[in-house]
C-alpha positions in Angstrom: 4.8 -60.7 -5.1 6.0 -60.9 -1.8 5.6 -57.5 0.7 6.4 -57.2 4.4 5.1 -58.0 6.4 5.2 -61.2 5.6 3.9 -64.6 7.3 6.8 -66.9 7.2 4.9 -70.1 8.2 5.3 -72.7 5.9 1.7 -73.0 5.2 1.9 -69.4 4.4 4.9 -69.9 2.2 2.7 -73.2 0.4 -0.4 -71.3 -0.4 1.7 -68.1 -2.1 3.7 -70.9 -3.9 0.1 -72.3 -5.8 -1.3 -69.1 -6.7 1.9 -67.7 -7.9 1.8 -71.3 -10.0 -0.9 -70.2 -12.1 -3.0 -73.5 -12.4 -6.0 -72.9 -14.0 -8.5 -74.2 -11.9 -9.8 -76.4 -14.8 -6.6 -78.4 -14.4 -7.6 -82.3 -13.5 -4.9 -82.2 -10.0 -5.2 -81.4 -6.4 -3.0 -79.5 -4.7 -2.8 -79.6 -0.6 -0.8 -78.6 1.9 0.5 -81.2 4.4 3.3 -81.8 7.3 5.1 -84.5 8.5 4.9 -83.7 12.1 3.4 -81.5 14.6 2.8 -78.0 13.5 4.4 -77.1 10.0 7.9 -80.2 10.6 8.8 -81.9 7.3 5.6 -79.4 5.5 5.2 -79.9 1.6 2.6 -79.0 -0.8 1.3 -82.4 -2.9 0.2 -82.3 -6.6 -2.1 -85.6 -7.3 -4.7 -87.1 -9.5 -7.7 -89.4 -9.3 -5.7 -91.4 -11.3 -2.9 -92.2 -8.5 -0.1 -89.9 -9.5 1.1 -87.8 -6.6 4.3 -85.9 -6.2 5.3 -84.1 -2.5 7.3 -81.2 -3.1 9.2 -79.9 0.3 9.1 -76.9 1.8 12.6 -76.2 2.3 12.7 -76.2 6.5 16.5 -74.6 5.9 15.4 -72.0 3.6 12.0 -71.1 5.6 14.8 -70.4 8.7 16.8 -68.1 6.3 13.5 -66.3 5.4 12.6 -65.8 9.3 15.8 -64.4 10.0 15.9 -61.8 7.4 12.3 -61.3 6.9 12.5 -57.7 7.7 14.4 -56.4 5.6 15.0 -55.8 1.6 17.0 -59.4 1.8 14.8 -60.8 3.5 11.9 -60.4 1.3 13.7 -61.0 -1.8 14.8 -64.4 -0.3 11.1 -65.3 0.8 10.0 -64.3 -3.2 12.9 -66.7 -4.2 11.4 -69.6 -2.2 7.9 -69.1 -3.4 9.2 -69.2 -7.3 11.3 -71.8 -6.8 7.9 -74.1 -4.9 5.9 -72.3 -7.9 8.1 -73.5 -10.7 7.9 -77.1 -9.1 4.3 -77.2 -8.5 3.6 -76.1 -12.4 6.2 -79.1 -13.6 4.3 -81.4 -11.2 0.9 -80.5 -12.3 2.5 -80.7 -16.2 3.5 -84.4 -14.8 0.3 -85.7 -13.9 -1.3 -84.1 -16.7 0.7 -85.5 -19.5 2.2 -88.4 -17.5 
């Protein structure tokens, strides 16, 4: 559950979104956070296997500016939990991808 204050960096944003996932750490996938560019451009949290599967799932750039602006206040936080269920609910049908292929 998101609280303010919050950290609205992306990396910030990537981390809440895999422990809100829920992936038992007995789960054969890695999960890591990555970017594109300098500092946090084009960030995205990857779900992969040692058996080559790998899916990047963006961090919305758009939606972590939204977040920013309104991070203060009731919306604000409600928009940041949004963003961190909708990465969650990716991650877990990623991982369910490279688990059952």
């Amino acid at each position: 559950m998101i609280s303010s204050p919050f950290n609205t960096s992306a990396s910030n944003f990537g981390n809440a979104a895999r422990q809100a996932a829920g992936v038992p750490s007995d789960t054969p996938v890695e999960m890591r956070l990555g970017a594109d560019g300098p500092g946090e451009t084009g960030a995205y949290i990857e779900v992969s296997t040692t058996r080559g599967f790998a899916k990047r799932i963006p961090i919305d750039e758009a939606r972590l500016s939204e977040c920013r602006q309104e991070q203060d206040g009731p919306d604000g936080i409600t928009l940041c939990q949004q963003l961190v269920d909708d990465l969650a609910a990716r991650i877990r049908t990623a991982v369910k991808e490279a688990v059952h292929g």
